[in-house]
C-alpha positions in Angstrom: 143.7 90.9 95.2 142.0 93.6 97.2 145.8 94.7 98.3 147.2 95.2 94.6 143.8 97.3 93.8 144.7 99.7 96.2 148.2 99.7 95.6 147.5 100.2 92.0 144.6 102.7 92.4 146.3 105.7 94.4 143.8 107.8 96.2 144.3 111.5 94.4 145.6 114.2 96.3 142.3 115.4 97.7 142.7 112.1 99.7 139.0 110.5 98.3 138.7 107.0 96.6 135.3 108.4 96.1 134.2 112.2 94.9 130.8 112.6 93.6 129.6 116.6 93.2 126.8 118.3 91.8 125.0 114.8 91.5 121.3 115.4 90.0 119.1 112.6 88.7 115.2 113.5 87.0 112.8 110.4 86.4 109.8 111.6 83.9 110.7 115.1 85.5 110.6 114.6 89.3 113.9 114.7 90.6 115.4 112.0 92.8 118.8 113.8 93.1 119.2 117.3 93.6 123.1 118.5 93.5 123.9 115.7 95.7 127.6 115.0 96.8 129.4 112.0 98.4 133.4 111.7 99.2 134.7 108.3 100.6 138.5 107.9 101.4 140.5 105.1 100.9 140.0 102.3 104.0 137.0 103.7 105.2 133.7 102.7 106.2 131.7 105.3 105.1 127.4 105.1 106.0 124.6 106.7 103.8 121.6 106.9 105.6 118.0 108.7 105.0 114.4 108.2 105.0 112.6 106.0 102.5 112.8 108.2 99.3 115.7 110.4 100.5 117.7 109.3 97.4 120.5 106.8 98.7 119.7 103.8 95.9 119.4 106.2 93.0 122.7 107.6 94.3 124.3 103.6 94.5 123.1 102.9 91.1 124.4 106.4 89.8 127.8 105.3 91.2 127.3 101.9 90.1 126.7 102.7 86.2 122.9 101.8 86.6 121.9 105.2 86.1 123.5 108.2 83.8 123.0 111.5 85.8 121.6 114.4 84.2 124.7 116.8 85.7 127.2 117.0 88.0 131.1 114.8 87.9 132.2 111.7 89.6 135.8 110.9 90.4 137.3 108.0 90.9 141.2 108.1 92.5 141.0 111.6 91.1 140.1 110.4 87.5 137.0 112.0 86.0 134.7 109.0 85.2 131.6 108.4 82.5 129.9 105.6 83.3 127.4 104.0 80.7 126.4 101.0 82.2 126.9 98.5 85.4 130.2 96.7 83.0 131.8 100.3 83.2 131.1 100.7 86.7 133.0 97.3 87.6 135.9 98.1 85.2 135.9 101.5 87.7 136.3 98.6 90.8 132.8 99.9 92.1 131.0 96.6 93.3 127.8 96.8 94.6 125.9 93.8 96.9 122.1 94.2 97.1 120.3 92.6 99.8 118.9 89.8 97.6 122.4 88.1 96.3 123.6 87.4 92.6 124.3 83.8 93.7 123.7 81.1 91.4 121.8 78.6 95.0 122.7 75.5 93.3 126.8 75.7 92.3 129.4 75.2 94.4 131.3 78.5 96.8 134.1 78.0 94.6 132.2 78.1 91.0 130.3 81.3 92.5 133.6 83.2 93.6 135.3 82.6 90.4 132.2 82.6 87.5 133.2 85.6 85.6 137.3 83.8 85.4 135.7 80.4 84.0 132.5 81.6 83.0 133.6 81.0 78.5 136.1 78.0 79.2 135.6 75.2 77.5 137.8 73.0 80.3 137.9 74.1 83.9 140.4 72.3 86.0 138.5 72.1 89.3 141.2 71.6 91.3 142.6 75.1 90.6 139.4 76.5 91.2 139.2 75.1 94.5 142.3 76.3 95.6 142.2 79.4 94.0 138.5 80.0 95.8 140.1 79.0 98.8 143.1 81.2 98.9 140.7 83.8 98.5 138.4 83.3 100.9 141.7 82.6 103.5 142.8 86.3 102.1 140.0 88.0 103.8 140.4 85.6 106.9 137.3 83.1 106.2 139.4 80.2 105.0 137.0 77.7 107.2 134.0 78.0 104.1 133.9 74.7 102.7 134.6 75.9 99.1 132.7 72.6 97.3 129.7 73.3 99.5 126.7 74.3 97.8 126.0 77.8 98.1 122.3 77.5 98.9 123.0 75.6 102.4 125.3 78.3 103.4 123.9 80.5 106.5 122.8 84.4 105.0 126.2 85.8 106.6 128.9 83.5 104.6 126.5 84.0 101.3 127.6 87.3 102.0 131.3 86.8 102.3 131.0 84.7 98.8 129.1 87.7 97.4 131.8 90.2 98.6 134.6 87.4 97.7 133.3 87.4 94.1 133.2 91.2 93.7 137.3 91.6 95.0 138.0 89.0 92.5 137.0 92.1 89.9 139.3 94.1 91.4 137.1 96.1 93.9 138.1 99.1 95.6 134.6 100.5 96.6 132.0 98.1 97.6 128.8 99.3 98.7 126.6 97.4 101.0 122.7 97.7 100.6 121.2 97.0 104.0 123.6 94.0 104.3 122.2 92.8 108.1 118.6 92.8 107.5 117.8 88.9 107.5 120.8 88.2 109.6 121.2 86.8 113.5 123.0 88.8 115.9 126.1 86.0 115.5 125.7 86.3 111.6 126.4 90.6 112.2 129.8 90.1 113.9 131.1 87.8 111.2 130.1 90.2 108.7 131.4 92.5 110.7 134.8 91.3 111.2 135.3 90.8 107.4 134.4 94.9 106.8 136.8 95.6 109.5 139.5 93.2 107.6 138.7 94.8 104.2 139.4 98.4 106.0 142.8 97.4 107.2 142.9 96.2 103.2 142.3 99.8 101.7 139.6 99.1 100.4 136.4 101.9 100.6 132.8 100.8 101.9 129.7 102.5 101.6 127.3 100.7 104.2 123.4 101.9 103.5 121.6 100.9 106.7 118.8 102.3 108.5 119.8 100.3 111.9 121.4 103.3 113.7 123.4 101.2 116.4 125.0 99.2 113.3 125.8 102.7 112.2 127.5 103.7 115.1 129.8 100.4 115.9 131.2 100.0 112.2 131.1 103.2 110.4 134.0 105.8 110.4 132.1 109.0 108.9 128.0 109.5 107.8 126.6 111.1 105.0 123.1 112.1 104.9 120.0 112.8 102.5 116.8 113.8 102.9 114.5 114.3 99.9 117.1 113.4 97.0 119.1 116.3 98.8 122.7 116.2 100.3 122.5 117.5 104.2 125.6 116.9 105.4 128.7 114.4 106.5 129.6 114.0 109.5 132.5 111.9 112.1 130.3 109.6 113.7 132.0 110.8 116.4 131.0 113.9 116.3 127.0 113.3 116.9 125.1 111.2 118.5 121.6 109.4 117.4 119.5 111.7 118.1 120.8 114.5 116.6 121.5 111.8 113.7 117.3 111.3 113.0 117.0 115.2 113.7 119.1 115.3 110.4 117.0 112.4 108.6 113.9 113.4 109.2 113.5 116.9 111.1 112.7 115.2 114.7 114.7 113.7 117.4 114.5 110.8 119.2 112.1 111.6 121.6 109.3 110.8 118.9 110.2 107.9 118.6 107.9 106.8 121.3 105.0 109.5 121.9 103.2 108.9 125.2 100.2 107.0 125.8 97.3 106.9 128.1 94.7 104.3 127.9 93.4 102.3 130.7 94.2 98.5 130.5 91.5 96.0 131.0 90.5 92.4 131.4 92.6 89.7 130.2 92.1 88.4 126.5 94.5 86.0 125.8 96.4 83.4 127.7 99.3 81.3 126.8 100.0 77.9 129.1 103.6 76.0 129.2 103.7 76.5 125.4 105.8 73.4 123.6 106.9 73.2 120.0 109.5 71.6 118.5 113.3 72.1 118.6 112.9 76.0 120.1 109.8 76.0 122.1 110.2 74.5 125.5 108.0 75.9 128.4 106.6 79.5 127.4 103.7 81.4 129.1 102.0 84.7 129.2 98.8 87.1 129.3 98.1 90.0 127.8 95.2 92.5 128.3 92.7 94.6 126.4 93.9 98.0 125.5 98.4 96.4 126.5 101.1 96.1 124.2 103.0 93.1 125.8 106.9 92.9 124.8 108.0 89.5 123.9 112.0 89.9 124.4 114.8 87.6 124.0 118.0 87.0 121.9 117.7 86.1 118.2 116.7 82.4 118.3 115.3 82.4 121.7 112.0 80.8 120.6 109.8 83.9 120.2 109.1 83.5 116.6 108.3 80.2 117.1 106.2 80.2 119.9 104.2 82.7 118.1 103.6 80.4 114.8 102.6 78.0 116.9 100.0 79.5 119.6 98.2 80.7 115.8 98.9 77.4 114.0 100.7 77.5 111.3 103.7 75.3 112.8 102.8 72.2 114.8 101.9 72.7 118.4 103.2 70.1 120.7 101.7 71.0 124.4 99.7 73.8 126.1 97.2 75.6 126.3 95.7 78.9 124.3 92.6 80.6 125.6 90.7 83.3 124.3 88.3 85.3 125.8 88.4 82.9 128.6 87.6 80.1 126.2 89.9 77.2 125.3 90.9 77.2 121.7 93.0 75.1 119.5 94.1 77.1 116.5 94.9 75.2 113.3 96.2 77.6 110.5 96.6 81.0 110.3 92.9 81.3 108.5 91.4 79.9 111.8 93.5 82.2 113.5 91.8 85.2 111.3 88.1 83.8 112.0 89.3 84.1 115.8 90.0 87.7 116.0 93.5 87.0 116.3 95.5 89.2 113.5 99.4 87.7 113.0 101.9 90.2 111.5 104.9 88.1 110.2 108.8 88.7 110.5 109.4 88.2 106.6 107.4 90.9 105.2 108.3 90.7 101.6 107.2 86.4 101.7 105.1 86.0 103.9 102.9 89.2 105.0 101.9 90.5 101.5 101.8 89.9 97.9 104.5 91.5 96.3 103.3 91.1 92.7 99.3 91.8 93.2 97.6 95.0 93.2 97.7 96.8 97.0 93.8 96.6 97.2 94.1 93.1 97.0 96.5 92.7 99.5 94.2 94.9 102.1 91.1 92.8 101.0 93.1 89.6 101.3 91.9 88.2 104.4 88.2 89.1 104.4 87.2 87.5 101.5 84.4 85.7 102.7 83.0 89.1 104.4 83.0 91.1 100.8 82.6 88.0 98.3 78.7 86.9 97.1 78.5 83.3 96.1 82.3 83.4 95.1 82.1 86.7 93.7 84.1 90.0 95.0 81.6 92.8 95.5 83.0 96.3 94.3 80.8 98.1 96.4 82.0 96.6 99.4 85.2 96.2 98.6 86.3 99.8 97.8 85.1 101.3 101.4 87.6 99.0 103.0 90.4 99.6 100.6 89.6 103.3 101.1 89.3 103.2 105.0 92.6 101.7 105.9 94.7 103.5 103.0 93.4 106.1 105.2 93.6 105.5 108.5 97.0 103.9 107.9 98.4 107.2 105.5 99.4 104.4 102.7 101.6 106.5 100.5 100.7 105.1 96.9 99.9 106.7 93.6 96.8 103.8 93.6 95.7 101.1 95.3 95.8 99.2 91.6 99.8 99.4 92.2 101.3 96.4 93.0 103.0 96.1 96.5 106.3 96.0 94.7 105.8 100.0 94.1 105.7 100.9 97.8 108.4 101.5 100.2 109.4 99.1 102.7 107.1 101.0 105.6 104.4 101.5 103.0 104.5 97.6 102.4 104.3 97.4 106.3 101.1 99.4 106.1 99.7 97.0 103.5 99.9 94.2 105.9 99.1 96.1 109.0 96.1 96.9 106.9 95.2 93.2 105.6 95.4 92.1 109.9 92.7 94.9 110.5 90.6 93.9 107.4 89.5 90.5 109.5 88.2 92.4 112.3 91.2 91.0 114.4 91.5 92.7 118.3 94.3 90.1 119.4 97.3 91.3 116.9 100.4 89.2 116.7 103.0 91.5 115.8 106.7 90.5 115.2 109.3 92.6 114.2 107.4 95.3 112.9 109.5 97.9 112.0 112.5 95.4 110.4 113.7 96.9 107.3 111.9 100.7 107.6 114.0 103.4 108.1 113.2 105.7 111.1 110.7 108.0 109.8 108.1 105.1 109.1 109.4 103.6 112.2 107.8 106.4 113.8 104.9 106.2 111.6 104.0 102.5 112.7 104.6 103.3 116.4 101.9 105.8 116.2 99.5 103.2 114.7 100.2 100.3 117.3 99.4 103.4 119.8 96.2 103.9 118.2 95.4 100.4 118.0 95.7 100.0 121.7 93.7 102.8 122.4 90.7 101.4 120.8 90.8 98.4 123.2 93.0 96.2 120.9 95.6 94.0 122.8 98.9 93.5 121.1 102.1 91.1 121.9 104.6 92.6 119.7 108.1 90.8 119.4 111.0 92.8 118.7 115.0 92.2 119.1 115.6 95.9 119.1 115.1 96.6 123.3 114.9 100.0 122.6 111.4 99.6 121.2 110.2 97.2 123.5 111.0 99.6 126.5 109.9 102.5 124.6 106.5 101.0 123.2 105.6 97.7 125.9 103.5 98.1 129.1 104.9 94.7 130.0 107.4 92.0 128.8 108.2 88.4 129.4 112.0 87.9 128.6 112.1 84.3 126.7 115.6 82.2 126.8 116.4 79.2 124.9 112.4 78.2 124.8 111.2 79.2 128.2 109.7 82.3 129.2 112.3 83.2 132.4 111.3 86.7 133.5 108.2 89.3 133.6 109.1 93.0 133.6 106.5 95.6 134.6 106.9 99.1 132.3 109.2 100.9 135.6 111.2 97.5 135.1 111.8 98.0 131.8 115.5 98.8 131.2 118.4 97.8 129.0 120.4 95.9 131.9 117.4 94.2 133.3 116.4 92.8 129.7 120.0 91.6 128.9 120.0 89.7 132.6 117.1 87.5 131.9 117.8 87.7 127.9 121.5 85.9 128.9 120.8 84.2 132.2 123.1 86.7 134.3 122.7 87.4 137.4 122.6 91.6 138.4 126.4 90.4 140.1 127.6 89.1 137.2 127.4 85.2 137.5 125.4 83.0 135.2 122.3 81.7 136.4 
């Protein structure tokens, strides 16, 4: 399968499976693409990184067949290529897997893998599509999927393998990969990762899009960069290192990343007791202070998530105590939560912190209703000053707050909510994961306004399972493992080593605790 396609598709004697030059790309006369290039050998994993708007998916869907460029040539194994459409761009063995799949949830792994093979049949024999499903999936060493299991049970990393299954039974040589780790647990990235690694061996040529540099630098052989629709450069990955990577993305270095800040910390605001919920939430307490960003740190599925949906109500609380202000409270939903002055940013952006389909304005407005509305009607006049502050104050890159959400980038969408949490007059902000799924400039960007927040007295707890951020942006964390809260760091505490010995219950000599 994905050996005959490289057997049969020789790379041409410049040695690239992949050679796009002179790519440009106008919509309604701006341009997205401006005499880009990309070259990708045979067997290699090749990234393409850049801001939001740098010109990476127009590029994808230019290779893909999506888009016709307005000039410049694309080779395939040395063949010029025209491509008028997504079918031509198959027939080329150019596959590429979004983020949100092209799986049918409800049919089997097997019927997925081979639906384009029995998709006009009028008789199937289902035991040959089994096997066949089977032998494929054993080809690219994941032979333990359950091929009559319903594809909507699997875990996010094996719908992937399916996905990328399905596209080598089209004779794939190039598959690109569209931010392929963003909903996935660390466990979920390795598997993922060993089946890239296999496919390398394979010959066949990856083009990984991610803006999670450490991803970058463990799986990728060489990086190609754009900024502004233009090509900057490619690089050996071992030839730079990540900061000198953003200072080719976005024209700073990593020292940005975290700008200093001086405020003085005050009184206590919030406090969390022996916090019990469920399955994941076993014994988890902490505090956190007017004008402190408190790190809540921990391995994927450590409980922090959880612990967090339950201290605002919107899971089940089973034990503990919440107090506010020095008040006991009991919140029960996340509009109680609001009426509080607590603010909760969620995890899943795209489902659960805004509303993708309705107009930006909206979405801002969204949780102070009752504060803008007169006997169930919304009042323009105070509306609009909202809508206009936080666009604002937040630098919300939109072409009008009519838009839907849809229209923005992904750290434009993370304004949006950002925004909506501010709207209720919130000055306790629940903030987890907040820069998942930006790339690094708006990283930056939303780094700046958690700074700003806390210098106007607001406390945050902000979750995060990159430990760079946490040490970069927290004052304090409390390390959380399998439910409990096990460890408190102070800011001259904060390091990589002492994070991963609480995080994984290792002692500084080595021994589990």
């Amino acid at each position: 399968m994905a050996e005959s396609r490289t057997t049969i598709n020789e790379p041409a004697e410049s040695g690239y499976r992949v050679d796009m030059r002179g790519i440009t790309k106008s919509f309604e006369g701006v341009k997205a693409l401006c005499d880009v290039q990309l070259q990708v050998k045979p067997g290699e994993i090749h990234a393409l990184v850049g801001e939001n708007g740098a010109g990476k998916s127009t590029l994808i869907r230019v290779l893909s067949g999506v888009h016709i460029p307005d000039s410049g040539e694309i080779r395939i194994n040395g063949r010029p290529v025209i491509l008028h459409g997504p079918k031509d761009g198959i027939m080329a063995g150019v596959s590429v897997i979004y983020q949100e799949f092209a799986l049918v949830q409800h049919l089997s792994v097997a019927e997925n893998i081979l639906l384009d093979e029995f998709r006009d049949r009028s008789f199937v024999n289902w035991k040959a599509m089994r096997r066949k499903a089977k032998e494929l999936l054993e080809n690219i060493g994941f032979g333990n999927i359950d091929v009559t299991a319903r594809v909507g049970d699997l875990t996010v990393a094996y719908q992937q393998v399916v996905e990328i299954c399905k596209a080598l039974t089209r004779n794939a040589s190039i598959l690109v990969l569209d931010e392929p780790t963003a909903v996935m647990t660390n466990r979920e990235v390795e598997q993922l990762f060993k089946l890239l690694l296999n496919l390398r061996e394979k010959g066949v040529s990856i083009i990984y899009v991610s803006h999670r540099l450490d991803e970058i630098f463990e799986i990728c052989d060489r990086i190609t960069v754009l900024k502004d629709g233009q090509y900057v450069t490619t690089v050996d990955k071992n030839a730079i290192d990540k900061n000198q990577l953003v200072s080719l993305m976005i024209g700073r270095d990593l020292s940005s990343f975290f700008p200093p800040r001086s405020c003085e910390i005050g009184e206590v605001v919030l406090t969390a007791e022996h916090i019990r919920a469920g399955n994941a939430v076993h014994d988890i307490s902490f505090e956190v202070r007017e004008g402190e960003i408190l790190g809540l740190s921990g391995l994927v599925g450590a409980g922090r998530t959880e612990c967090i949906r339950a201290i605002l109500g919107i899971d089940k609380l089973d034990g503990g105590s919440v107090t506010l202000c020095g008040r006991r409270i009991r919140i029960g939903s996340a509009k109680e939560a609001y009426k509080s002055g607590i603010g909760f940013l969620p995890e899943d952006r795209k489902n659960q912190g805004v509303l993708l389909r309705r107009p930006i304005y909206q979405n801002i407005t969204l949780s102070c209703q009752k504060a803008i509305s007169r006997f169930g009607w919304i009042q323009k006049k105070k509306e609009k000053p909202i809508v206009e502050k936080y666009i604002d104050e937040l630098a919300i890159k939109l072409a009008s707050p009519q838009n839907n959400v849809e229209s923005l980038s992904g750290g434009n969408q993370q304004k949006v909510a950002i925004a909506k949490m501010l709207a209720a007059d919130s000055r306790v902000l629940f903030l987890d994961e907040p820069t998942r799924g930006v790339d690094v400039g708006a990283k930056i960007e939303i780094f700046k306004i958690i700074n700003e927040l806390v210098s106007r007295k607001y406390a945050v707890v902000m979750v995060s399972s990159e430990m760079t951020e946490i040490i970069g942006m927290c004052d304090r964390a409390v390390v959380i493992r399998d439910g409990r809260s096990v460890g408190e760091l102070q800011k001259d505490e904060l390091t990589e080593l002492n994070i991963i010995h609480y995080a994984m219950g290792v002692k500084s000599n080595g021994t589990e605790e």
